[in-house]
N, C-alpha and C positions, 0 to 999 in steps of 0.2 A: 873687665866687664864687657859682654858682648853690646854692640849698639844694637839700639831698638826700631825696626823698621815702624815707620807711623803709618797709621790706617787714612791718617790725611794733615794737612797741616792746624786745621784748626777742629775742635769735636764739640758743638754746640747740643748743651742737654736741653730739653723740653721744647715743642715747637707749637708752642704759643703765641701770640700775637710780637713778641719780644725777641721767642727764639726765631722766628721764618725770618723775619725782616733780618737779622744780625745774617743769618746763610743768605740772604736773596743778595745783600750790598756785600757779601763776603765772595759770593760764586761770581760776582758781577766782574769783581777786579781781577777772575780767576783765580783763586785760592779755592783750594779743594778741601769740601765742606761735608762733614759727616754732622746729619740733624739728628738727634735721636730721642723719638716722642716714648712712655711710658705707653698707649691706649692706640687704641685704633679709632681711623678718623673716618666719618664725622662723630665727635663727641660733644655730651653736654656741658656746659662750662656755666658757673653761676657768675652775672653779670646781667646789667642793667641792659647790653644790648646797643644803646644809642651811642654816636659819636660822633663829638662834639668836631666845627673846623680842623681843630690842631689836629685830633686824628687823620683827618678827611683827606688833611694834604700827606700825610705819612702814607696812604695808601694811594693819593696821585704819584708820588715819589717812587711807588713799587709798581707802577704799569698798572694797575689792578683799575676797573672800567667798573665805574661806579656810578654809572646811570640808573635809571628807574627798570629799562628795559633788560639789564644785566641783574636785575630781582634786589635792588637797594632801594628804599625807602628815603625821600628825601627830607627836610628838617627846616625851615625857616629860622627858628629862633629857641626861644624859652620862652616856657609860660609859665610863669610865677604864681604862686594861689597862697597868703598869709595876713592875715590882719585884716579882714574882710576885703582885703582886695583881690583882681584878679587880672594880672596886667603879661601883656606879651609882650618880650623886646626879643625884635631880631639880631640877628649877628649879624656884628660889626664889619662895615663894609672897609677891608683892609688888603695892602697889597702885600703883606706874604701869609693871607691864608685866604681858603676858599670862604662863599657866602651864604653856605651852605651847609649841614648836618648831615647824617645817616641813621639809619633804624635797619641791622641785621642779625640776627637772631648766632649765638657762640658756636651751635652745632653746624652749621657751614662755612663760617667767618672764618673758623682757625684751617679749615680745611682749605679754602679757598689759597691764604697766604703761605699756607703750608709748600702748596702746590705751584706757586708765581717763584718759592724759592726752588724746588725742582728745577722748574723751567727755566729758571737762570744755570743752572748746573750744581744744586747742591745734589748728596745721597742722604735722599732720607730713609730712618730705620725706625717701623711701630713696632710695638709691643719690647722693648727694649727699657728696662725697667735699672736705669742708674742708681746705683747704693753707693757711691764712693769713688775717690780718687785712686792713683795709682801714682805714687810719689817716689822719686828719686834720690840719691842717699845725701843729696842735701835737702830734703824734705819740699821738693818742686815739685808742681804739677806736673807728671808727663802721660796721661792718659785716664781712663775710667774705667771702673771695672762694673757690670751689669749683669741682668738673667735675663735673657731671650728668650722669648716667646713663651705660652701655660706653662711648660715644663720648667721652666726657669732656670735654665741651663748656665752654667757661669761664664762668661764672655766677658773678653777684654779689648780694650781699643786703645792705642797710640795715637799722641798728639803732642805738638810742642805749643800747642796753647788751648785752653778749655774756654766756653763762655757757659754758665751757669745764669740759665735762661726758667730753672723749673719753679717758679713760681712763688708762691706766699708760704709751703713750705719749706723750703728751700733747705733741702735734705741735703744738696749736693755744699752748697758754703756750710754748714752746721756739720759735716763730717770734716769739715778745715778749721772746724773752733770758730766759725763766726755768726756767733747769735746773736739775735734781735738787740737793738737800744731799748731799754723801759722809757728811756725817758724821752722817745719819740711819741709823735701820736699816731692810733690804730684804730679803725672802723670795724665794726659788726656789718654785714649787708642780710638782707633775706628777701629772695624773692619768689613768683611765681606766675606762671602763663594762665590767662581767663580767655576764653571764648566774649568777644564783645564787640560785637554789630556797629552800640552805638561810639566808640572809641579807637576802633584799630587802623583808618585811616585818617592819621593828626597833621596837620602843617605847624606841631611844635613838638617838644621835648616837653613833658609837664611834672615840674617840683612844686612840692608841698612840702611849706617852710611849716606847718601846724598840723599835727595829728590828733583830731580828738574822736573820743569813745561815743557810742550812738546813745547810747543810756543817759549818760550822767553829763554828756559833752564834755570830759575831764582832756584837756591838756595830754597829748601822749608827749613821751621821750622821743627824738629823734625827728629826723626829716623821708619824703617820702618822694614816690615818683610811679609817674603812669606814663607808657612808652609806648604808644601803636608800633605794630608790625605790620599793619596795612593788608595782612592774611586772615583777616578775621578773626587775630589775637591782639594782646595786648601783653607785655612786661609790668607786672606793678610791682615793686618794693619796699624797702624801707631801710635806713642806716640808724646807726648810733653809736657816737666816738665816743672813745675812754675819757673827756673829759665831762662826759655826764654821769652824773649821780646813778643813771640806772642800766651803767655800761656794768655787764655780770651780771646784773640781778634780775633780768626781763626773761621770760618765755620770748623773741624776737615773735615766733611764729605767732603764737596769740595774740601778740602786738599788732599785727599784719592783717590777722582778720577782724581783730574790733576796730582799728580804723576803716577796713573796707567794709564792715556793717553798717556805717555811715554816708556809704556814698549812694546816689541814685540806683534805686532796684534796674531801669532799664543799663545800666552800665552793664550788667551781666557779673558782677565780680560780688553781688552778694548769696550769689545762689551757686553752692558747691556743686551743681553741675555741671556749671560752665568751669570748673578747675581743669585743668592741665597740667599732670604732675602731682608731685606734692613741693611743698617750700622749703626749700634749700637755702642754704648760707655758705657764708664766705667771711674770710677775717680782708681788711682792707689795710696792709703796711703801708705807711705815709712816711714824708717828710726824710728818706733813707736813715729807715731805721736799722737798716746792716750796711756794715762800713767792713772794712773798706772794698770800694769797689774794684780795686785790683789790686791781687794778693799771688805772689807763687804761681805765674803761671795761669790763674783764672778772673776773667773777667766780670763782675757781677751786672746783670741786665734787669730792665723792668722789675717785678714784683719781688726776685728774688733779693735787689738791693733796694727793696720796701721805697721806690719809686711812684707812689701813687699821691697825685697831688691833695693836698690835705683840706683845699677849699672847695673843690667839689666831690671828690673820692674817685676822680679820673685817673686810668691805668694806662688804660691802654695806646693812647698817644703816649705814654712818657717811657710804653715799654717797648716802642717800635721808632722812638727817638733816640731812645740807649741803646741801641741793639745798632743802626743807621750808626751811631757815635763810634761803638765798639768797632765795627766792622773796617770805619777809615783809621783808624789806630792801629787796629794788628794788621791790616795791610802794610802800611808804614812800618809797624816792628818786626813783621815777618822779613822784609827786605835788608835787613841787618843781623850780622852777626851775633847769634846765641851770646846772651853774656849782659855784659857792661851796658851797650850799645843799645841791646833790644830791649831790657827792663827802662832804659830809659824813656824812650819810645812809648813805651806800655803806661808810664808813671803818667802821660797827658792825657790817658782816660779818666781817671777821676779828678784831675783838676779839673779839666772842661766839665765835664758834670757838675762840679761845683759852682763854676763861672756861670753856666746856664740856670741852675735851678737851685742854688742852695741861698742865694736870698729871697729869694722868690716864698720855697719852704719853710725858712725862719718866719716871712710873714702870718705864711697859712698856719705855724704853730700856734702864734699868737692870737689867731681868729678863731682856732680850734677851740681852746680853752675858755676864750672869749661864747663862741656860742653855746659851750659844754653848760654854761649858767643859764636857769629858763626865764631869771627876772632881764638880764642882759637881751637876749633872743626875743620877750612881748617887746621891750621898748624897740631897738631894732629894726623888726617887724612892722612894729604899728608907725611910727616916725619918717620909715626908712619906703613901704610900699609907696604910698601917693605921690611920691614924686618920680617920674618916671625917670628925669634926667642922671639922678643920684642911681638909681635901680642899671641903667644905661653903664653908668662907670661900674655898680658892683658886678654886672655881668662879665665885664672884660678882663676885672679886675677876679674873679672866683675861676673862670675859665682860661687863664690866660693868653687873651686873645688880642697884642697890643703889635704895631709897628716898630721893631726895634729901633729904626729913622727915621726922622720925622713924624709923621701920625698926628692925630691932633692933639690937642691940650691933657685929654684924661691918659693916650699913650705917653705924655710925657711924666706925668703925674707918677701914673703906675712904674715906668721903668725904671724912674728915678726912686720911689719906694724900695724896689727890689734891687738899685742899687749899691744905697746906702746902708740897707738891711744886711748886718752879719750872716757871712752863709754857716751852713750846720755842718 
């Protein structure tokens, strides 16, 4: 059999928040990086928009200049609105993460990190539309096969390692047989942009643990969120996990607007003029709901190894933390010998993922299911708002935002949870 010359050593699909960061720490170490996005950038992406600390330092970590002046939107804290209360706790003033959030909008954001991987030296390639592997006659990864550009011409690329980076579909692991866990938990999202004066410049991130209807005041399913962009827009949305009763059975979108019929006329978000867009959705993988994360040659990152933390429906830190993880792995197995050697090598990406977040996960399963009940979620709520201190630890504790040394009493609380909690 003739050998195959490779188009690079490693060939990262989708350049999403997951995929840039995995080429930025891949081109860093010098390894020569083919990114290859589906769309052309800048694209819409459905997403809440805000990012919380843990992200903030993923992108101090990629050079990326994330001042107010550089067009980011800064964040003080959370502000909580459930049980007639309405309380703001800031972020935890800790030394390995910033003290600080962001507010940027997905049609720049993926572009920007797109582009910091560039600048480290990867090649990026849009309109490059990944269908499938290209396997070896031991059934290895050794490249992808794609259609370039409208025409959809069929194009192949070599690599002796793949990172499968493309998302919540994750077309490229489901052509290797690796479909979703049921028995994980999965989010609904739906959001949309308003024009709003009184709202788009916030010094918080603002969740709604209670969705009720203007009419009847009825209790909605799910939790909610209003996000300034500080451009005279706003982010509103709203989620609901599979462990509620009315996961599959809701219109999301008319969920969306009978809660926003109940907010303040000057908010601007009950007068469909101020709409921008119409309301989009997104499924939310948690808890990694596809295993394994390294198979044959492909590395599974962010969304596409259903990486999204399951206590607040945060992605995007955890998919430019696995991508940062991947990158020092196959650096280290690419420096070894094809074989024995380098699968070894490769086999401490998914343990480390494990060791970082898979007790962690287990917890959030159990909070999932736990808030998936609404008699569970009133008590909760009403019990759990007035004390700011208790509110304090669930912040650190839903984001996870803890000192992994040292830290105070509730970091130790929390890490010793996620400890002793079997990972998934």
């Amino acid at each position: 059999m003739t050998a195959v010359e490779n188009d690079a050593d490693v060939i990262v699909v989708g350049a999403g928040p997951g995929g840039s960061a995995t080429a930025y720490h891949l081109a860093r170490h010098g390894v020569r990086v083919l990114l290859l996005e589906k769309t052309e950038f800048p694209r819409e992406k459905v997403c809440g928009d805000g990012l919380t600390p843990r992200a903030v330092r993923q992108l101090v970590r990629m050079g990326v200049d994330t001042s107010p002046e550089a067009g980011w939107l800064h964040n003080r804290g959370l502000r909580v609105i459930g049980g007639g209360v309405r309380l703001e706790l800031d972020w935890p003033d800790l030394a390995s993460f910033p003290s600080y959030g962001l507010v940027r909008t997905r049609l720049d954001f993926d572009d920007l990190l797109a582009q910091r991987a560039v600048a480290a030296g990867a090649k990026l390639r849009t309109n490059v539309n990944v269908i499938g592997p290209v396997l070896d006659g031991d059934g290895r990864v050794i490249g992808v096969q794609g259609e370039d550009g409208p025409d959809k011409a069929p194009i192949t690329f070599h690599a002796p390692l793949v990172v499968a980076a493309d998302g919540v579909s994750g077309r490229f692991p489901l052509a290797l047989g690796l479909a979703k866990r049921e028995d994980r938990p999965i989010g609904v999202a739906v959001r949309r942009y308003y024009r709003s004066e009184a709202r788009h410049d916030d010094d918080y991130l603002e969740s709604w643990l209670e969705l009720r209807a203007k009419d009847t005041n009825e209790l909605l399913p799910g939790y909610g969120w209003i996000f300034g962009l500080g451009d005279g827009r706003v982010n509103v949305g709203l989620g609901i996990l599979n462990s509620s009763s009315a996961f599959g059975k809701t219109n999301y979108r008319r969920l969306l607007t009978d809660w926003l019929a109940n907010t303040p006329p000057e908010w601007g978000m009950t007068d469909e003029a101020n709409a921008e867009g119409s309301i989009l959705g997104a499924a939310l993988p948690m808890g990694f709901n596809r295993v394994p994360h390294y198979t044959r040659g492909v590395m599974l990152v962010g969304d596409s190894g259903g990486m999204v933390n399951p206590f607040n429906g945060e992605g995007i830190a955890y998919a430019m933390e696995s991508g940062e993880l991947a990158a020092e792995v196959a650096v280290q197995a690419l420096a070894r010998p094809a074989g024995v050697e380098r699968e070894r090598a490769l086999m401490a990406y998914p343990q480390e993922l494990k060791t970082r977040f898979g007790g962690y996960y287990r917890l959030g399963g159990v909070f999932v299911k736990l808030i998936g009940r609404p008699e569970i979620m009133r008590v909760a709520t009403k019990h759990g708002m007035p004390h700011p201190t208790l509110m304090r630890f669930v912040l650190k504790l839903l984001a996870n935002l803890t000192d992994p040394r040292g830290g105070d009493a509730m970091d130790r609380v929390i890490n010793a949870m996620t400890r002793v909690a079997p990972a998934v």
